[in-house]
Every structure is written in structure tokens, then in C-alpha cells.
C-alpha positions as a LaTeX table, in Angstrom:
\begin{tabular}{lrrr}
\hline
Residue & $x$ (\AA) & $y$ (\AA) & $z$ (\AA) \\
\hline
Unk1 & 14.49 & $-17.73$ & $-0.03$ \\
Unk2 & 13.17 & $-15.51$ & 2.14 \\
Unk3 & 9.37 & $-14.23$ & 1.48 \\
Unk4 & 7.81 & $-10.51$ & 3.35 \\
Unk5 & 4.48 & $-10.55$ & 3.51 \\
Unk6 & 1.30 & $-8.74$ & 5.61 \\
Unk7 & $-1.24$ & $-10.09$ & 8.31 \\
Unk8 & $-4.51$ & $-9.00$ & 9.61 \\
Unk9 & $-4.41$ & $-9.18$ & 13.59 \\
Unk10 & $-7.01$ & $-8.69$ & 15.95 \\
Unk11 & $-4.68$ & $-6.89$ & 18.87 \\
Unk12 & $-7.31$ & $-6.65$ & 21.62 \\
Unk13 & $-11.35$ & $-6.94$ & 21.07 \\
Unk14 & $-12.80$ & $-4.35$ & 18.98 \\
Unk15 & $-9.33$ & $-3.47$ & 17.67 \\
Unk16 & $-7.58$ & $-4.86$ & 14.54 \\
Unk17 & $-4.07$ & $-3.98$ & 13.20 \\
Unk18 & $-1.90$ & $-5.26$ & 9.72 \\
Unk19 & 1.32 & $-6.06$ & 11.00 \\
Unk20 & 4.68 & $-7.43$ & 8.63 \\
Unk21 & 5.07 & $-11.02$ & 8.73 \\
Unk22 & 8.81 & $-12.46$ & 7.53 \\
Unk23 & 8.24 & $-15.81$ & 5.69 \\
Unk24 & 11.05 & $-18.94$ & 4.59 \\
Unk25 & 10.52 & $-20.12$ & 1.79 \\
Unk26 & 8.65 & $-23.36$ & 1.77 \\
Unk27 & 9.80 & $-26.52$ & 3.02 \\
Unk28 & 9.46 & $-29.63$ & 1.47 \\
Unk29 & 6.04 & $-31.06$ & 1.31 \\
Unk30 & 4.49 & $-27.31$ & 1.19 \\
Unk31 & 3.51 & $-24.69$ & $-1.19$ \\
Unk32 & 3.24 & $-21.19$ & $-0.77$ \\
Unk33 & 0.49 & $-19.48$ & $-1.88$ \\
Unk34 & 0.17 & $-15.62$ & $-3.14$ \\
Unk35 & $-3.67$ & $-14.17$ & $-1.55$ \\
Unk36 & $-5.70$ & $-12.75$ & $-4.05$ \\
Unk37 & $-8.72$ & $-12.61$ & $-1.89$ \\
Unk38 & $-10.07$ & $-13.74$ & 0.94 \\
Unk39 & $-13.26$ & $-13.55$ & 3.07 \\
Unk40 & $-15.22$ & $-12.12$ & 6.17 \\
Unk41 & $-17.42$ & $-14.14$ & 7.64 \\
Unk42 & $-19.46$ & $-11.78$ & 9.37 \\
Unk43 & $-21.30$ & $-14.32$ & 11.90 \\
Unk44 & $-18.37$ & $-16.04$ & 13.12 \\
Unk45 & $-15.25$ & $-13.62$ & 12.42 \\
Unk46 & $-17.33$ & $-10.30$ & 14.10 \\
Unk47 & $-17.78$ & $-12.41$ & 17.23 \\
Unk48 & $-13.80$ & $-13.35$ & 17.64 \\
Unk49 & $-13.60$ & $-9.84$ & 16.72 \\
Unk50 & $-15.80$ & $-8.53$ & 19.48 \\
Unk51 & $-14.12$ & $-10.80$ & 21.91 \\
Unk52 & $-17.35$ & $-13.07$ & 22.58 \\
Unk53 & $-15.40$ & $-16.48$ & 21.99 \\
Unk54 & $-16.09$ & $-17.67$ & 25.91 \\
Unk55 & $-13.31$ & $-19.62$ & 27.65 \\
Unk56 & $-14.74$ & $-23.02$ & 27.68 \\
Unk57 & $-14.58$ & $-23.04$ & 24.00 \\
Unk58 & $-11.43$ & $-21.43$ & 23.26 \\
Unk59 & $-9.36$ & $-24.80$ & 21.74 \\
Unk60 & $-12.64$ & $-25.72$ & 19.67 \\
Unk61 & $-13.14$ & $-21.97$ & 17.57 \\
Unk62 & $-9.29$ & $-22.24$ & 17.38 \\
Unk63 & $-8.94$ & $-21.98$ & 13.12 \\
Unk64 & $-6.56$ & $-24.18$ & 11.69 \\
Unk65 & $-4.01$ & $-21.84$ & 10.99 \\
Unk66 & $-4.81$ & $-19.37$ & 13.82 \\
Unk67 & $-1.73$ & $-17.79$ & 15.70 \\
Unk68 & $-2.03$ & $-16.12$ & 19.08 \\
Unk69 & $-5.27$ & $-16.72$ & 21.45 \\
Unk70 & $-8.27$ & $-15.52$ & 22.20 \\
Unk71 & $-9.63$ & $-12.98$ & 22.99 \\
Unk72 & $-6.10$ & $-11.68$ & 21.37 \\
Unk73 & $-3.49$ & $-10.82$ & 19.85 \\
Unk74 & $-4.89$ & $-13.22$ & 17.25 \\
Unk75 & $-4.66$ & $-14.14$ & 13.67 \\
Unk76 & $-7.85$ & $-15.43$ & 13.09 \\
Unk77 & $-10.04$ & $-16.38$ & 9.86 \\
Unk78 & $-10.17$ & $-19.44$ & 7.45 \\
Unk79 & $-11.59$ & $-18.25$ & 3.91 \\
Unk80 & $-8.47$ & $-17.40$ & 1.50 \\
Unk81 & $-8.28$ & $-18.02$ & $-2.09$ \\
Unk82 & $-4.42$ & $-17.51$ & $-4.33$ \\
Unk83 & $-1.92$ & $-18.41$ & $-6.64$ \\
Unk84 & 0.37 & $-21.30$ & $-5.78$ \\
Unk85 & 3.86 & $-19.30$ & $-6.35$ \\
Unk86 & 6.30 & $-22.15$ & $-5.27$ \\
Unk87 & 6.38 & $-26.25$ & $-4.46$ \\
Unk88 & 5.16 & $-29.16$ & $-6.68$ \\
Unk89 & 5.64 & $-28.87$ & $-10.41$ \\
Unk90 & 1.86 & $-29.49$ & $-10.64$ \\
Unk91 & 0.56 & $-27.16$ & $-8.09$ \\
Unk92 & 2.59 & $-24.10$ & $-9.18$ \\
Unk93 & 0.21 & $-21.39$ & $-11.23$ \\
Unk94 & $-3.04$ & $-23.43$ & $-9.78$ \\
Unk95 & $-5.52$ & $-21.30$ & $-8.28$ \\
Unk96 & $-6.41$ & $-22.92$ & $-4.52$ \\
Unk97 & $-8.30$ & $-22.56$ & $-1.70$ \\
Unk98 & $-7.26$ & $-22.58$ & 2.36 \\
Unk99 & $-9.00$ & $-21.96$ & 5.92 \\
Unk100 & $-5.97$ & $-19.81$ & 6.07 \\
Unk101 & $-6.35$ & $-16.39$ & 7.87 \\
Unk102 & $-6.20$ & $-12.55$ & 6.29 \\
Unk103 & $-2.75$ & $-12.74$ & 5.57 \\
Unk104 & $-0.47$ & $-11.58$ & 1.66 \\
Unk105 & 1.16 & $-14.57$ & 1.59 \\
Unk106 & 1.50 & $-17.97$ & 3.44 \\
Unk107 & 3.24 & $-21.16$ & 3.43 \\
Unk108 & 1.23 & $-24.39$ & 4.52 \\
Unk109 & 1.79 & $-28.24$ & 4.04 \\
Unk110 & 0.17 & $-29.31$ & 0.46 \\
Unk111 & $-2.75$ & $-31.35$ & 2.28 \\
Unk112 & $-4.01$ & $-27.87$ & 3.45 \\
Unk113 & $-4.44$ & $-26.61$ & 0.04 \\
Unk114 & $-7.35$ & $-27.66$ & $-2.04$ \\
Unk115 & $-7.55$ & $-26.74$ & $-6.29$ \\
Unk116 & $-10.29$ & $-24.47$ & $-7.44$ \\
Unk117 & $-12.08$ & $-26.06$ & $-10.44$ \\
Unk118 & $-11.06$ & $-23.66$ & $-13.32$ \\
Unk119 & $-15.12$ & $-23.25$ & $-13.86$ \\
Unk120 & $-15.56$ & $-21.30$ & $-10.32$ \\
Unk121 & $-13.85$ & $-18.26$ & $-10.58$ \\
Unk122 & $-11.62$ & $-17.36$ & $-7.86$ \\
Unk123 & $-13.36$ & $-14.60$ & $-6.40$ \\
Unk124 & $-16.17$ & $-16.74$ & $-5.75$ \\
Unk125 & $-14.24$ & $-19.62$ & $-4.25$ \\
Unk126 & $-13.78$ & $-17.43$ & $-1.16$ \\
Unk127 & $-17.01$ & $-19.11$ & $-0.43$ \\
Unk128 & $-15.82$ & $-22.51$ & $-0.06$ \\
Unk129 & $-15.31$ & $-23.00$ & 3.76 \\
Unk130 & $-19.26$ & $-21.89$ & 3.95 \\
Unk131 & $-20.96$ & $-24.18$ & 1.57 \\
Unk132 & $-18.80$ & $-26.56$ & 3.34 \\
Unk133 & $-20.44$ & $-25.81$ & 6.50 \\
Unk134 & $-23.59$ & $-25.92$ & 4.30 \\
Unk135 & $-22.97$ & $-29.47$ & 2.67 \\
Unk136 & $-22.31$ & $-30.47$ & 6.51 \\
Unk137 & $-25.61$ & $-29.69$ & 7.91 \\
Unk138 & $-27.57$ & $-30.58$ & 4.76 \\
Unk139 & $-25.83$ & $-34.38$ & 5.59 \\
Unk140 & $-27.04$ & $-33.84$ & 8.89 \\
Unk141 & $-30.44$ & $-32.52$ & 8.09 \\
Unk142 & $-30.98$ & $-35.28$ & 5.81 \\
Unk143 & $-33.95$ & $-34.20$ & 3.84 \\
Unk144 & $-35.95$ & $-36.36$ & 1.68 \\
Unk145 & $-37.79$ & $-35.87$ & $-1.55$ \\
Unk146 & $-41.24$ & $-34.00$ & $-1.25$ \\
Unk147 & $-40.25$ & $-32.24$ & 2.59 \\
Unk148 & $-41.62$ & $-28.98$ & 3.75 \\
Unk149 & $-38.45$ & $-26.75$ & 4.91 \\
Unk150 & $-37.52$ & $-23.59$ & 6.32 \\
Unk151 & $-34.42$ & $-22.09$ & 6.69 \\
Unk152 & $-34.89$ & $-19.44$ & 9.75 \\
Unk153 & $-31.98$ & $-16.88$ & 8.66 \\
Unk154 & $-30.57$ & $-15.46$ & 5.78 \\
Unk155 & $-27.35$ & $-14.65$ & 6.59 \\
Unk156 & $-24.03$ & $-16.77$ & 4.79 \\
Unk157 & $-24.35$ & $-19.82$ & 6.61 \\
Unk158 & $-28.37$ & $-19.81$ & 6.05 \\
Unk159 & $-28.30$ & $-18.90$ & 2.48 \\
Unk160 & $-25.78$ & $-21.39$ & 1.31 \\
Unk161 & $-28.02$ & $-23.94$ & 3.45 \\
Unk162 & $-31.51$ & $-22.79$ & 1.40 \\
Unk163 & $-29.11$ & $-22.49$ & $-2.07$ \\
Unk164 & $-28.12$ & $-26.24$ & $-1.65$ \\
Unk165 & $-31.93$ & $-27.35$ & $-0.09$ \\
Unk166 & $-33.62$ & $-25.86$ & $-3.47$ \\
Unk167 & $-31.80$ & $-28.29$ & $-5.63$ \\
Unk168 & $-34.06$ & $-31.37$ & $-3.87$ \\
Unk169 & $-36.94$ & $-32.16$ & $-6.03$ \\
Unk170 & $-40.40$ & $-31.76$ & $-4.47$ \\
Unk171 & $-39.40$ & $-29.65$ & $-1.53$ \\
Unk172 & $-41.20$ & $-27.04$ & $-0.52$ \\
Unk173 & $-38.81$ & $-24.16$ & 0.72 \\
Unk174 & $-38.41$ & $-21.15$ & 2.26 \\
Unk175 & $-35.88$ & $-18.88$ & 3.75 \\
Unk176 & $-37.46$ & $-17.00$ & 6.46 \\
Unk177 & $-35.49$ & $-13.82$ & 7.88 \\
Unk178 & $-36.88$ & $-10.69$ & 9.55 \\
Unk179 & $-34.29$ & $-8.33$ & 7.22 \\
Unk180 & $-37.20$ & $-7.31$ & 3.94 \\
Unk181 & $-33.54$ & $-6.64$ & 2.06 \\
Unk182 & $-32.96$ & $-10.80$ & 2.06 \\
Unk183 & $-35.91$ & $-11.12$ & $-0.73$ \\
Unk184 & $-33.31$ & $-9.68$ & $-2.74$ \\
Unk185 & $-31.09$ & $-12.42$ & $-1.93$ \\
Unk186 & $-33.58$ & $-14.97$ & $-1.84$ \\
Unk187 & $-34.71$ & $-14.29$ & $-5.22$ \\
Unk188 & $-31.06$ & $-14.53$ & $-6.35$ \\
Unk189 & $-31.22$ & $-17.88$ & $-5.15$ \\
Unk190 & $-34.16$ & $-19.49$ & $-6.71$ \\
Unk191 & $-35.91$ & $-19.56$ & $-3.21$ \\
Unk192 & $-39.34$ & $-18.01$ & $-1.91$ \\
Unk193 & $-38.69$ & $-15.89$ & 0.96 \\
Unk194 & $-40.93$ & $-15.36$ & 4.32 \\
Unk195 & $-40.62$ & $-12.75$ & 7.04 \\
Unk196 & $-40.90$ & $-14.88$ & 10.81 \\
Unk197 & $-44.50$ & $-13.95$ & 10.79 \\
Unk198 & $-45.73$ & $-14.97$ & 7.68 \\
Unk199 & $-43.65$ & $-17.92$ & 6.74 \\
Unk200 & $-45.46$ & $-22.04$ & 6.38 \\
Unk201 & $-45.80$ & $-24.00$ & 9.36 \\
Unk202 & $-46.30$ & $-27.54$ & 9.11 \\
Unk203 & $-42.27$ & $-28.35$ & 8.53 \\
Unk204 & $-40.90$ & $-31.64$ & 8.51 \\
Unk205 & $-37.28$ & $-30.00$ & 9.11 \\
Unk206 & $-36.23$ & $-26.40$ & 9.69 \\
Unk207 & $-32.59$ & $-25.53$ & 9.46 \\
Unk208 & $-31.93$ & $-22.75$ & 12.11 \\
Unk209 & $-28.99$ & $-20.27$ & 11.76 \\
Unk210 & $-30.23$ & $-17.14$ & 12.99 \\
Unk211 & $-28.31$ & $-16.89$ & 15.77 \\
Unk212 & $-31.28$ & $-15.48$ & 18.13 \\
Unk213 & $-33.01$ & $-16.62$ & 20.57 \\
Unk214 & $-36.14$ & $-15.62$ & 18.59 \\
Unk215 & $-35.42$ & $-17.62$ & 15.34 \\
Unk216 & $-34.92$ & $-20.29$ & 17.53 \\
Unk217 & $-37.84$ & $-20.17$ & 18.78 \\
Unk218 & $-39.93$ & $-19.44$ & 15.45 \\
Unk219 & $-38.32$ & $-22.47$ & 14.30 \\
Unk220 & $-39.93$ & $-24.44$ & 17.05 \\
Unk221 & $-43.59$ & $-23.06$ & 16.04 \\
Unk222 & $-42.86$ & $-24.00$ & 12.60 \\
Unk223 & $-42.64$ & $-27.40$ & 12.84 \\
Unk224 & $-45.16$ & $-29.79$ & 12.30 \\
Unk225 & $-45.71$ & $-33.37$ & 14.73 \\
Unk226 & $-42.42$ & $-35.28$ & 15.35 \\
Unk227 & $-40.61$ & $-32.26$ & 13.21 \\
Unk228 & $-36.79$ & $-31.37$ & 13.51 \\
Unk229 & $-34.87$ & $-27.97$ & 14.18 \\
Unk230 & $-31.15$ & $-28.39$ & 13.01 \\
Unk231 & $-29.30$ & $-26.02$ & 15.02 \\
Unk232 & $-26.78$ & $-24.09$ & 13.11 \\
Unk233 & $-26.58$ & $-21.22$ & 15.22 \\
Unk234 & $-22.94$ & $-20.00$ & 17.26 \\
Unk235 & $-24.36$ & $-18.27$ & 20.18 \\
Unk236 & $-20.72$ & $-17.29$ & 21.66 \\
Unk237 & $-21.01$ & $-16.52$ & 25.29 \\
Unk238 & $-24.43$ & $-15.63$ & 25.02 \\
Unk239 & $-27.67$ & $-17.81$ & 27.06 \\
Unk240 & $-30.18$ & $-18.59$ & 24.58 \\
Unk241 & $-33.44$ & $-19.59$ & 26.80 \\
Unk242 & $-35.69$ & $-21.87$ & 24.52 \\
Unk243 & $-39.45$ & $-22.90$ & 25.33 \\
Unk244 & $-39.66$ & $-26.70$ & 26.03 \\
Unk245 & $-43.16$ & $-26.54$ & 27.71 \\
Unk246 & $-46.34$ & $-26.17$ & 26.18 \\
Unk247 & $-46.63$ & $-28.66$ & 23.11 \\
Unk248 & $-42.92$ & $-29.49$ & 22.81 \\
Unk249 & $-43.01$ & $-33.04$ & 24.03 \\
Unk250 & $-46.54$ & $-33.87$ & 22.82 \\
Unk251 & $-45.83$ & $-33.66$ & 19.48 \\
Unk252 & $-42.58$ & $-34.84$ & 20.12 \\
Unk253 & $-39.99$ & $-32.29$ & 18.52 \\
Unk254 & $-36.36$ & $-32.51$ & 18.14 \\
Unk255 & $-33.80$ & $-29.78$ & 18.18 \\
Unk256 & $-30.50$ & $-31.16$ & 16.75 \\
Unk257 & $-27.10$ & $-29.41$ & 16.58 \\
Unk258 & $-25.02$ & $-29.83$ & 13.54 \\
Unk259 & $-21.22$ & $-28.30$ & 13.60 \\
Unk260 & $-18.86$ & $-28.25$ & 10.43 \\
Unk261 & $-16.08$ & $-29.41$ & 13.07 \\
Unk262 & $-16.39$ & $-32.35$ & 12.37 \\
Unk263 & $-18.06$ & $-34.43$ & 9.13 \\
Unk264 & $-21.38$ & $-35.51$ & 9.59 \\
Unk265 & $-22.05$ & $-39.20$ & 10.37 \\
Unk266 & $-25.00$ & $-39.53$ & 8.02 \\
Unk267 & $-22.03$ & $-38.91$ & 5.36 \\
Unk268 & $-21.01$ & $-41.59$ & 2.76 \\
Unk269 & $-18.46$ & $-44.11$ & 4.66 \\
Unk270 & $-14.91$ & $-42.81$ & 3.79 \\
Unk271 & $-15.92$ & $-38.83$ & 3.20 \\
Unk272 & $-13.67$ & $-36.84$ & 5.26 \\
Unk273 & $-12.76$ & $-33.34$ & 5.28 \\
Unk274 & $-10.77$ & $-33.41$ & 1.70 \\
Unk275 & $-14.02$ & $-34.68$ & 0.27 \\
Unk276 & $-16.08$ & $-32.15$ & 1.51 \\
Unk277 & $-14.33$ & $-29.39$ & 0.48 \\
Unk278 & $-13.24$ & $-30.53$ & $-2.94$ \\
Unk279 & $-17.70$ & $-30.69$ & $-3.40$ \\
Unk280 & $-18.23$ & $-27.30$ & $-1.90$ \\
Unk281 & $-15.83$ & $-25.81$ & $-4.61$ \\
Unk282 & $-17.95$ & $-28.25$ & $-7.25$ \\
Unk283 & $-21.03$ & $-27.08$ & $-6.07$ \\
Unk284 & $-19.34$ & $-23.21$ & $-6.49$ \\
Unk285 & $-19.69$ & $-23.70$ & $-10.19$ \\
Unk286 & $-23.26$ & $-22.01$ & $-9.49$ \\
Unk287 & $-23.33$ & $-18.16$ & $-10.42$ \\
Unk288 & $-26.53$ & $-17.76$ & $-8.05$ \\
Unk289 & $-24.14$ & $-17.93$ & $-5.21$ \\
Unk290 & $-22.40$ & $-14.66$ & $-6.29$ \\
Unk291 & $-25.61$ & $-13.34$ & $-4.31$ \\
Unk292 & $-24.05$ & $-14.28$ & $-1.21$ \\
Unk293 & $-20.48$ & $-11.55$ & $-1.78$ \\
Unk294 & $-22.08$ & $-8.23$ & $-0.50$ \\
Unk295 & $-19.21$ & $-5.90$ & $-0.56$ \\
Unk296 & $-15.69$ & $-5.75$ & $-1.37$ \\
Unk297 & $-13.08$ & $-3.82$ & 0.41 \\
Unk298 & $-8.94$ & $-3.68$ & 0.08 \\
Unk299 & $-6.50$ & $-5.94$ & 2.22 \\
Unk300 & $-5.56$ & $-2.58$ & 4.18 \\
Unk301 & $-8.64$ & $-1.29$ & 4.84 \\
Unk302 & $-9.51$ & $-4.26$ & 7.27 \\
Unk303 & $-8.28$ & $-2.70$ & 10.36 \\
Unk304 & $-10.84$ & 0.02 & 10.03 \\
Unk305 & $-13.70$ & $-2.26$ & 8.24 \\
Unk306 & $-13.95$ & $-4.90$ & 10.98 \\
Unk307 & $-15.26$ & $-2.26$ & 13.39 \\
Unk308 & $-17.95$ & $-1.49$ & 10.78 \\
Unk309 & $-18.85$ & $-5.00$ & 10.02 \\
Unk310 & $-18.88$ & $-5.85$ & 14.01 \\
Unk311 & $-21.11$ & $-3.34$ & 14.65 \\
Unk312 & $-23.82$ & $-4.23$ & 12.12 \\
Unk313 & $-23.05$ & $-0.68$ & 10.16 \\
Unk314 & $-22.10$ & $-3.13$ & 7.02 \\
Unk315 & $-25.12$ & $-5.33$ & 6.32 \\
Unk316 & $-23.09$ & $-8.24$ & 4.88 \\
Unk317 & $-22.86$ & $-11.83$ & 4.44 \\
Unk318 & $-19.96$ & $-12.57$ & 2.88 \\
Unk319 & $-17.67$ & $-9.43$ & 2.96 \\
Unk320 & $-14.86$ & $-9.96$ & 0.05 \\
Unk321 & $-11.33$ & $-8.70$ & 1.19 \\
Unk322 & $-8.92$ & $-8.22$ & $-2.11$ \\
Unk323 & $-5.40$ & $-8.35$ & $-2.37$ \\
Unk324 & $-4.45$ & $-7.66$ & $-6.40$ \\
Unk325 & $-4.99$ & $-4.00$ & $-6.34$ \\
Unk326 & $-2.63$ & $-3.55$ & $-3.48$ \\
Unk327 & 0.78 & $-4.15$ & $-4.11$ \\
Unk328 & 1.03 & $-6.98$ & $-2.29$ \\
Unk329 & 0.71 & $-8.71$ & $-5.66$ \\
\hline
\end{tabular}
């Protein structure tokens, strides 16, 4: 049986268009799966977008199911949540979640899929591939009971970090952003918020993801003796100069980089990327995380939101994209 259904493609930088897509039905060993939402990530997504994925790293941003190359025509993203229309008995009606890109409908192998726990509601699953990335650097961060930590940048990727960090007992925590408007978000979260020049110094660990040179930097100064930055950050194509004279090897700091690529090797023995997944949707049970969908917009208004978002005129972390008002349902 054949399927129709509609993609988001980025045709050049800066310029996005929906284009039909002609689908079989699926083959054995797949399902295929009806959208009902899926997610911008503004940090990552709005760089592809702009074209700032540089050459040398072209195969590594390369999404699972991406089509085309960068800097474009591409079909780029990886944060879709639907309906399992067609393949195993057991899967069929279950609610699941795939890196799969902006895109009505899809066919992929059943290992690709993962089931949404029926407590986390499905618009809120399109957070999954982030508090993945979140779980991922908090195993690489390793904190321990009573640290003092700051999270330098409240966007997605930061505030999933500081949502999972405030469940340690005894920590003391902060997110630190220069944005007033992340209180908000903070709050939402259960954790106290700092602007750069007022947040605690004196930081066993600071988790970085402000993608600036600057919060980079802050996140140096924050640290106390023998301290650690975990580097979240995806500059692009972009030099980031960073200050590694004054006190930086006297008090012996450590910037670390930590990549959801691959699973973290201070993970249990035998966790691989099923595992972590299937706990980011557990953890997803949490109604504070709603704090992190900013905005919602329809499936065909990408092509002209994308521009918006890009250019900072959307303040956003996650930006929701839904499919059930559109007659693609």
C-alpha cells in the first residue's frame, strides 16, 4: 500500500520548503508511524538552518534519518512523536518516539522506534532526544551528593541539564543565563536562577551550554581549585578563544567535552542508546518540564517559522511543531 505524506526541507541556508513525499508501505521488520508533533531544537536545528554546519563535521551532525547534505537540500531534525498506524500487532495504536525529521508520516525499522510511557503525554515526549542529551552529560558530569553546580545557559539543552541536576540531594544549584525572562523558567523548574554576574563561585562542576564564548568563559571563573567545566556547547563553524593563562593551571581546572553521540563511559556497563532513551521518556513523567515547550506552531507554517526562530525573533527553547490540526491526520 502506498502512503502520501509531507516533509520539511531546508532547500538552501536560510530557506525552508514542505515538499510531497510518496511512501510504500512498510516492509517487514518496520512500522510506520502517523506525526502528531514534533520539535525544533532551536540551538542545533537554527544552525543547520543557517548553514553553519562546517565541512569537517558534516558526517558527524548527519541525523539518523537525515536525507540530502549539508548545507542543503536537506531533511534534517530528530525530535518526532506519533501513532504507530501499521506493523507488529503490539506496536499498532502505541504512541512512540523517533530522531526522525519534520516529516507527516514515515516508515523506519522497529529498533528506531521507542514507546512513550502512557504517563508522559505525547506532546511532551517531543522532548525526549534532549533529556537524552541531558542524561548523557549528567553521566559524564558525574556529580556527587553535597556539590556546588552551575549550569551556564538556559536554553533546552541547559535546562533539561539543571531539571535533572536538582533531583541530587545536597547540591547546591543554579542556572545562570544572561536572558532575566529564564527566572521564569528556572522557577518552573525547582531551580534558583543567577544572571553571569551575580551567580556562586566556588563550583566543584559547572555544566556549560551557552554556546558563547563568554559563558565559557564565566564558567571558568566559577569554578573553585581542581573544578570541572563540562562542555556542552555546539559552536558550528565558529572560533571560540578561551583564557588558559592567568590561574588556569594553578588551580588546576579541567574543561571536558561531553557529546550525546555517543553514550557516556561513566554509564552502567551494558547501557546503550535504547537504554538511554527509554529513561529520558521515564524521566518525562515530570510536568515541570512542560516549562521547556515555548511555542507551538502548525506543520505548514515551518517554512516561514524557521526564519523567525534562526534569527532570534522567537525566543524559544523547545519550539512544538503540530500535525493533528492539519489534515495530515
Amino acid at each position: 500500500m502506498n502512503h502520501s505524506a509531507r516533509a520539511f526541507w531546508l532547500r538552501s541556508p536560510g530557506h525552508g520548503e514542505i515538499r510531497d513525499v510518496a511512501l510504500a508501505g512498510p516492509a517487514e521488520g518496520e512500522v510506520l508511524v502517523r506525526t502528531l508533533y514534533s520539535g525544533v531544537s532551536r540551538g542545533t536545528e537554527t544552525l543547520v538552518f543557517r548553514g553553519g554546519v562546517p565541512e569537517s563535521q558534516h558526517a558527524a551532525m548527519r541525523a539518523p534519518f537525515q536525507e540530502g547534505d549539508f548545507p542543503g537540500p536537506v531533511k534534517y531534525g530528530y525530535l518526532n512523536v506519533g501513532v504507530v498506524e501499521e506493523g507488529p500487532r503490539e506496536l499498532v495504536g502505541r504512541t512512540v518516539f523517533c530522531l526522525y525529521p519534520h516529516q507527516s508520516r514515515y516508515a523506519v525499522p522497529v529498533s528506531a522506534v521507542t514507546v512513550v510511557p502512557e504517563r508522559v503525554p505525547a506532546e511532551r515526549a517531543v522532548l525526549a532526544g534532549t533529556v537524552e542529551t541531558a542524561v548523557n552529560a549528567v553521566w559524564d558530569a558525574a556529580p556527587l551528593i553535597g556539590d556546588r553546580i552551575a549550569v551556564v545557559g538556559g536554553g533546552m539543552v541547559g535546562c533539561s541539564v539543571a531539571a535533572l541536576l536538582a533531583r541530587f540531594p545536597g547540591v547546591r544549584l543554579q542556572l545562570v543565563d544572561a536572558d532575566p525572562a529564564r527566572a521564569k523558567t528556572a522557577e518552573a523548574l525547582g531551580v534558583d536562577f543567577a544572571a553571569p554576574d551575580d551567580a556562586l563561585g566556588d563550583c566543584d562542576l559547572v555544566v556549560h551550554a551557552s554556546a558563547t564564548e563568554q559563558g565559557l568563559t564565566r564558567s571558568l571563573e566559577l569554578l573553585a581549585a581542581e573544578g570541572t567545566v563540562v562542555e556542552l556547547s555546539w559552536y558550528g563553524d565558529r572560533r571560540v578563544a578561551l583564557p588558559l593563562g592567568e590561574a588556569f593551571h594553578s588551580r588546576r581546572l579541567t574543561v571536558r567535552s561531553s557529546q550525546v553521540g555517543t553514550v557516556s563511559p561513566a554509564a552502567r556497563a551494558g547501557r546503550g542508546y535504547a537504554e538511554r532513551m527509554a529513561l529520558a521518556l521515564d524521566l518525562l513523567a515530570d510536568p515541570a518540564l512542560d516549562a521547556l515547550i515555548t511555542g507551538e506552531s502548525a506543520f505548514e507554517e515551518l517554512p516561514q517559522l524557521m526564519p523567525r526562530l534562526a534569527a532570534g525573533e522567537i525566543p524559544a527553547l523547545c519550539h512544538r511543531i503540530n500535525y493533528t490540526g492539519s489534515g495530515l491526520t
